[in-house]
C-alpha positions as CSV (number, residue, x, y, z in Angstrom):
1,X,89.1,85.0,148.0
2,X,90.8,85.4,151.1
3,X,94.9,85.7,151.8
4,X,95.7,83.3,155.1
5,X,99.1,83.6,156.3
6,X,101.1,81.0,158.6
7,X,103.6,81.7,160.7
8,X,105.9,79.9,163.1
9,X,108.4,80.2,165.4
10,X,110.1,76.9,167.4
11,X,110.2,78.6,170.9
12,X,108.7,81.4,173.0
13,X,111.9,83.2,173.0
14,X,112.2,83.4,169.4
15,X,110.4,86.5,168.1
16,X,107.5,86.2,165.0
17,X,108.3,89.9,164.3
18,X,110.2,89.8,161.1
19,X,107.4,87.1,160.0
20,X,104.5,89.5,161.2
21,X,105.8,92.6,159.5
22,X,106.6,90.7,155.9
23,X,103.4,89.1,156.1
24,X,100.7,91.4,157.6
25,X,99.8,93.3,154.4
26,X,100.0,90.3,152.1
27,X,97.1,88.8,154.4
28,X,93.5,89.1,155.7
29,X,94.2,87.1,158.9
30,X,97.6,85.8,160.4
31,X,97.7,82.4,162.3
32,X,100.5,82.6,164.5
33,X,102.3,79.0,166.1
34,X,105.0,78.2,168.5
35,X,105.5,75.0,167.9
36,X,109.5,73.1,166.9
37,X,109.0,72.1,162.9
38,X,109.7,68.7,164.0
39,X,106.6,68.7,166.0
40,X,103.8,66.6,164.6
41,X,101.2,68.3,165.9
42,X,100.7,71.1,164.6
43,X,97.4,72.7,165.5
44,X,97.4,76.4,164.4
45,X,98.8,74.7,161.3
46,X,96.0,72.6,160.7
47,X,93.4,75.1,161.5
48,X,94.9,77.7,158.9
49,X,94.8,74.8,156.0
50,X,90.8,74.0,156.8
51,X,89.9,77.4,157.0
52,X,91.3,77.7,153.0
53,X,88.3,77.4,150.4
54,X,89.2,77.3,146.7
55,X,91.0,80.3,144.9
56,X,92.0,81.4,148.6
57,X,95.9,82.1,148.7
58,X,97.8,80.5,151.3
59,X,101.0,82.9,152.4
60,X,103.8,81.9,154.0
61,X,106.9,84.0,155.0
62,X,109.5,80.4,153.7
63,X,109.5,76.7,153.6
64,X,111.0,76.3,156.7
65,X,108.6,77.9,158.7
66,X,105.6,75.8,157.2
67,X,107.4,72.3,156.4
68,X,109.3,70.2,158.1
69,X,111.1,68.2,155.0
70,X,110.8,67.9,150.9
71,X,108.5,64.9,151.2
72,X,106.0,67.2,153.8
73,X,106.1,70.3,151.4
74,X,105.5,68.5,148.0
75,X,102.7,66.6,150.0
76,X,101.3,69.7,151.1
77,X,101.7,71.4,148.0
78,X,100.0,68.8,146.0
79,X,96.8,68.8,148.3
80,X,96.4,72.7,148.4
81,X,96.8,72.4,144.8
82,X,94.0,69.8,144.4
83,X,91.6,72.1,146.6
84,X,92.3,74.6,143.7
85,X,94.4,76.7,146.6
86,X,97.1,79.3,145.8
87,X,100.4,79.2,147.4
88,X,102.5,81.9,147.9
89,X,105.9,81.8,149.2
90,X,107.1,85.4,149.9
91,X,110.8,85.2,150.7
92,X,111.1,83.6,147.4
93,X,108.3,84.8,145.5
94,X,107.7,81.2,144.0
95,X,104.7,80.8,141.4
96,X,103.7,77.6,141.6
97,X,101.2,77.2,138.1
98,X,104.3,76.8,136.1
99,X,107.0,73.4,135.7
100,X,109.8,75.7,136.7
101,X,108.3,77.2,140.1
102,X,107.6,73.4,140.9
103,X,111.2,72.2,140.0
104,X,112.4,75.9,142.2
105,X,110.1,74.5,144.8
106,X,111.1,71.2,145.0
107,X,115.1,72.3,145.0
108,X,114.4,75.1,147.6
109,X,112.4,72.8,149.7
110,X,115.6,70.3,149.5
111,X,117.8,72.8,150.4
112,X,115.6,73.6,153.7
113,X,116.0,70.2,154.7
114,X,119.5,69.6,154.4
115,X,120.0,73.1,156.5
116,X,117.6,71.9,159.1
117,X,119.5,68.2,159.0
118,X,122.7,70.1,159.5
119,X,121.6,72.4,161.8
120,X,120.9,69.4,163.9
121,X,124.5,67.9,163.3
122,X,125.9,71.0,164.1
123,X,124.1,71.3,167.5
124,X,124.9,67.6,168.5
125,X,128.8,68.2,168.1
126,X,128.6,71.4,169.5
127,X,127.0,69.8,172.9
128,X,129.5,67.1,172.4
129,X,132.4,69.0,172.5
130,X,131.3,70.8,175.8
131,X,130.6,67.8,177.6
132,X,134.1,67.0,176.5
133,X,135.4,70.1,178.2
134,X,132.8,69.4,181.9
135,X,130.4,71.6,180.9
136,X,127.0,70.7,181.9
137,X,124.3,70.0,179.4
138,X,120.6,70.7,180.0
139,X,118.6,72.6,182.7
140,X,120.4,73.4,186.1
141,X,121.0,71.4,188.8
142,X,118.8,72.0,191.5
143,X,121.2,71.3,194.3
144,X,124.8,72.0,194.6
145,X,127.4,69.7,195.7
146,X,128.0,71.1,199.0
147,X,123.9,71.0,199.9
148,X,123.7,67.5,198.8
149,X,126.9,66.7,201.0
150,X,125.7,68.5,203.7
151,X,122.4,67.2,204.1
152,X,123.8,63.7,203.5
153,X,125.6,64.6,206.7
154,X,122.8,65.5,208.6
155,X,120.6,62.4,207.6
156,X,123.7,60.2,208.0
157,X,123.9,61.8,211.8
158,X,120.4,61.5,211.9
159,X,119.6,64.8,212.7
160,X,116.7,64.4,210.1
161,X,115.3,62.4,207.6
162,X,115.8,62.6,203.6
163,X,111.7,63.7,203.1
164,X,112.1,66.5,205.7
165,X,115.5,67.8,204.1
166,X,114.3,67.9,200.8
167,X,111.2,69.8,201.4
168,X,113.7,72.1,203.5
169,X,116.0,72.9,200.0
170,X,113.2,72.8,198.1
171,X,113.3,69.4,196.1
172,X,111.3,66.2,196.0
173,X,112.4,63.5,198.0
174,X,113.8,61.6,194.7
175,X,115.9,64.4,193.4
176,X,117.8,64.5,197.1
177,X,117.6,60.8,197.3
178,X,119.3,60.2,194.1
179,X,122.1,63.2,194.0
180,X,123.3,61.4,197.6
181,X,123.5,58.6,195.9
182,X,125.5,60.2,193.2
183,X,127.9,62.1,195.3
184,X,128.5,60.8,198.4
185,X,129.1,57.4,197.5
186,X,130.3,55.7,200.7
């Protein structure tokens, strides 16, 4: 009967530590995903539930880390339960053989998904209210304003062209092409 623990993280820069350490003893093997819960593929996922025979125990440091929302988790539940699979959920230490660890599960796994939903909220109007105040949301911009002006100077003199000028800054003709036409409307 062996103990297979899963355990995920949503990004490389968030660290499985705590996860490891709370689930390394409980466990025979660890599989170990980076992967956003939102994700639908989820492949280290996937290959932890086919490598679980009957009686096994599958270990998991919380909901949130395995399931995405209450309708995924009681799906979940329901088929490791028909393959006659344990479930362990160590942050809460939820027994699921009993009516009251699946009405604890079901209420906990709500719970996760209304944090997860708000979460989200919380993020949107948090981006929101910097766009409000100019800040820039997303990755960098490649050029700066006085570059792109500059070179639009230089192509407008025609002291080169716009291919030669991006491969000089670094940038693919496009991304030159279309910050000219952003900021140095004439």
């Amino acid at each position: 009967m062996a103990k297979i623990g899963y355990l995920r993280v949503s990004t490389e820069e968030q660290r499985p530590d705590r996860q490891i350490d709370g689930l390394s003893e409980l466990c025979d093997e660890l599989y170990i995903e980076t992967v956003s819960a939102t994700n639908k593929s989820r492949p280290v996922y996937e290959s932890a539930i086919q490598k679980l025979q009957a009686h096994d125990t599958f270990i998991v440091w919380s909901l949130d880390r395995a399931w995405r929302s209450v309708v995924d988790t009681i799906c979940a539940v329901e088929q490791l339960q028909k393959r006659q699979i344990n479930l362990n959920i160590v942050d809460m230490n939820i027994d699921l053989s009993t009516p009251t660890g699946r009405l604890f599960l079901s209420i906990v796994a709500s719970m996760a998904e209304f944090e997860r939903s708000m979460l989200s909220v919380r993020t949107k109007q948090g981006m929101a209210a910097a766009r409000k105040r100019g800040k820039h949301i997303g990755r960098p911009h490649k050029l700066t304003i006085s570059q792109i002006k500059s070179a639009h100077a230089e192509i407008q003199a025609g002291k080169t062209t716009i291919m030669s000028k991006a491969k000089e800054l670094g940038v693919c003709r496009d991304t030159l092409s279309k910050a000219v036409r952003l900021y140095c409307k004439n």
